[in-house]
N, C-alpha and C positions, 0 to 999 in steps of 0.2 A: 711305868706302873705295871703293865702285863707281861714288860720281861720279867718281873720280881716271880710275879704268879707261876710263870713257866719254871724259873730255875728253882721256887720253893716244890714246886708238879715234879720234876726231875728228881731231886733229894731224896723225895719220899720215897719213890719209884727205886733210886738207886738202895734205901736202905731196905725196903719191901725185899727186894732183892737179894739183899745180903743177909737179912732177917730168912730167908726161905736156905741160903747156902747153910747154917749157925745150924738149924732145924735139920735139915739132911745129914748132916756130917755124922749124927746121931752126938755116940758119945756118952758123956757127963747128963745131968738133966739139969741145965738152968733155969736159973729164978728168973722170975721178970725183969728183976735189977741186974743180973749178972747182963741177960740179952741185951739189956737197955746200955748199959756199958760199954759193953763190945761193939754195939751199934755206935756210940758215941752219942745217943739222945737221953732222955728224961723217961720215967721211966712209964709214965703218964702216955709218951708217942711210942714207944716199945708199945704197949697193952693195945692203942688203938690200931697198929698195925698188926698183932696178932690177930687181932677180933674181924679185922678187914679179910684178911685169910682165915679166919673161919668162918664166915660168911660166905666166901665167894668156895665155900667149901673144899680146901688148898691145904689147909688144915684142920686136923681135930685133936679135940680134949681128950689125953688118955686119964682117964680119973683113977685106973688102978695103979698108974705111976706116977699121976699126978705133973702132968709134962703135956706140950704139944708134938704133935708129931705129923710128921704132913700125911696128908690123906691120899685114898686111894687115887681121888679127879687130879692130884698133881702129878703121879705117875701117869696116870692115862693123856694129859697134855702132854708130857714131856715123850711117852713113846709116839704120840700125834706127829708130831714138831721133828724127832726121828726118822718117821717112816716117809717121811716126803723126801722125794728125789734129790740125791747127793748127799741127805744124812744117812749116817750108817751109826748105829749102837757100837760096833766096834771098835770104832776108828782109835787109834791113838794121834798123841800130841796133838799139836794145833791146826786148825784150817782155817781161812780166810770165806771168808760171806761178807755177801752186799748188805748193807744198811740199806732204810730206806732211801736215803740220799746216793743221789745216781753215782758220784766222788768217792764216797765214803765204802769204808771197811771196818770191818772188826773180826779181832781174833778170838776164836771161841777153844777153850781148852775140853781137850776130850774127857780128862778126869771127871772135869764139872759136870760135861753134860752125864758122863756114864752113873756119878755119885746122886743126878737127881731122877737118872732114871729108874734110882734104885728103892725111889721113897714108894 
């Protein structure tokens, strides 16, 4: 029963996520359905995940465009998260970091992180 809870915790987290990559990339301005699409969910958890990042103030409402757009606090983490030992803004391609699990790895692409440095 609390694995369910974790891997539905997980899901969210992983579209939160992807819902913030969609937001940075700029672009087009999509609709709530177009995001909710692209996410793969309803378009009902699109909106409550947008609303969760503007709350936790990650993003905001442009009302002259009528669009989200991430906010300043998402650059200021992401140059945070940067400025700590062995990140560099510069870097290209991929580098290797520890997860929290002592085993574990992940590769982080330089684009992504430079594209969310950029919000």
């Amino acid at each position: 029963m609390c694995k369910g809870k974790y891997l539905q915790t997980a899901q969210a987290a992983e579209k939160m996520l992807e819902l913030l990559e969609l937001l940075a990339a700029g672009g087009d301005r999509p609709r709530i359905g177009e995001l909710a699409d692209r996410l793969g969910v309803k378009r009902r958890e699109a909106l409550l995940l947008l609303v969760v990042l503007e709350n936790r103030a990650l993003l905001c409402w442009d009302e002259q465009n009528r669009v989200y757009r991430p906010a300043p606090k998402a650059g200021e983490l992401v140059r945070r998260c940067l400025a700590r030992p062995g990140m560099q803004a510069a870097e290209t391609g991929t580098r290797t970091i520890k997860t929290s699990r002592a085993t574990g790895s992940k590769k982080v692409r330089g684009e992504a992180r430079r594209a969310a440095a950029g919000a």
